[in-house]
C-alpha positions in Angstrom: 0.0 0.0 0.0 1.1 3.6 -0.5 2.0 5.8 2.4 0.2 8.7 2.8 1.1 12.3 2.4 0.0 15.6 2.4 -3.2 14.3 2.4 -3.3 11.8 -0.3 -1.5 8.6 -1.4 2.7 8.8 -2.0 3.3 6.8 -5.2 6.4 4.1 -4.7 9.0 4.5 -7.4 10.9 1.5 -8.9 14.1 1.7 -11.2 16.7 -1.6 -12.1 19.9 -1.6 -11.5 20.7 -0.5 -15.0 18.4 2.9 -14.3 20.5 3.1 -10.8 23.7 3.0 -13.0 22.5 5.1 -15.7 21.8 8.0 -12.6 25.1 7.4 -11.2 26.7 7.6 -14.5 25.1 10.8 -15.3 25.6 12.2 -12.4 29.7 11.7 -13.0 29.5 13.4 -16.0 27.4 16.5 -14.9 30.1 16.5 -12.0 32.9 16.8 -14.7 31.0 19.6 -16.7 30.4 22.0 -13.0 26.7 21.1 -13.4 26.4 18.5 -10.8 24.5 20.7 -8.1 22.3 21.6 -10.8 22.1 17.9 -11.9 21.9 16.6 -8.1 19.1 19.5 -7.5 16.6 18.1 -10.6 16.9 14.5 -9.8 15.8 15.7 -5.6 12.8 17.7 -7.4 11.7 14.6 -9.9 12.1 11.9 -7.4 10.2 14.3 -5.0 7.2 14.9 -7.6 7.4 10.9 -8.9 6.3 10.4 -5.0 4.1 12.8 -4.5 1.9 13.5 -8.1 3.2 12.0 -11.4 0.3 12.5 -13.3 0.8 16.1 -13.0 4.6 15.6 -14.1 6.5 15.7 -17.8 3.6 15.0 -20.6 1.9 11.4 -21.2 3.5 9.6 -24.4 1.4 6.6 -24.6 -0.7 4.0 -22.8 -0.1 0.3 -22.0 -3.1 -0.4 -21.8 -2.9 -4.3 -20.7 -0.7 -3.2 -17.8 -2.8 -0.5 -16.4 0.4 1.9 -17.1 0.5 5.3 -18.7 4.4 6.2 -20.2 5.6 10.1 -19.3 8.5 12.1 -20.3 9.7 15.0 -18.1 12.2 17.9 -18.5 13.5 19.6 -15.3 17.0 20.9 -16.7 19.5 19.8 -17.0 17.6 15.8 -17.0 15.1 14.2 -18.8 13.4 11.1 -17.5 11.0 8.8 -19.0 8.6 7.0 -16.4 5.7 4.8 -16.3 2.7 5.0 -13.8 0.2 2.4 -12.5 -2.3 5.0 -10.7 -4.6 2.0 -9.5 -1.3 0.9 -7.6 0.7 3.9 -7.0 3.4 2.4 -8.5 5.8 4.8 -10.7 8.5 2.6 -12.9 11.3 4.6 -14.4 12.4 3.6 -18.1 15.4 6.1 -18.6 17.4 8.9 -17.3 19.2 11.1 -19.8 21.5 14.6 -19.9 20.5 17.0 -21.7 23.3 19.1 -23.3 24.6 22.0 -21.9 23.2 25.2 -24.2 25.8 28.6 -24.7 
């Protein structure tokens, strides 16, 4: 079951070991470009809005249906994340974490 907060359900989040590597990975490299606060402070407010709303997060990109599972892509700069969500079960399932390149 979901915990509860402010005053509705928290949504659990799930990534593989691939997705934790991918996160670590990118991290590295924001670290190495002087953009790893900035990096470090997006993934805090996704992982914080995954929990708390994703519905209201990123844009919807397409339904599976069979699973119960709407797919989502989000920009907070300088990360994009793609994520699935099963609102029946409060479950959130992340698919891919990328960089976005650094502009001027």
């Amino acid at each position: 079951m979901a915990e509860l907060g402010n005053g509705g359900p928290r949504y659990t989040v799930h990534g593989s070991g691939k997705i934790a590597q991918s996160i670590k990975g990118l991290q590295h490299r924001a670290k190495q470009q002087g953009r790893g606060e900035q990096v470090l402070a997006a993934l805090k407010q996704i992982y914080r809005r995954l929990c708390e709303n994703p519905l209201n997060l990123g844009e919807p990109l397409y339904r599976l249906t069979a699973l119960g599972l709407e797919v989502r892509t989000c920009v907070i700069r300088p990360v994009n994340v793609d994520f699935a969500v099963h609102k029946e079960r409060f479950l959130v399932f992340i698919k891919g974490v990328k960089l976005l390149t650094e502009i001027g």
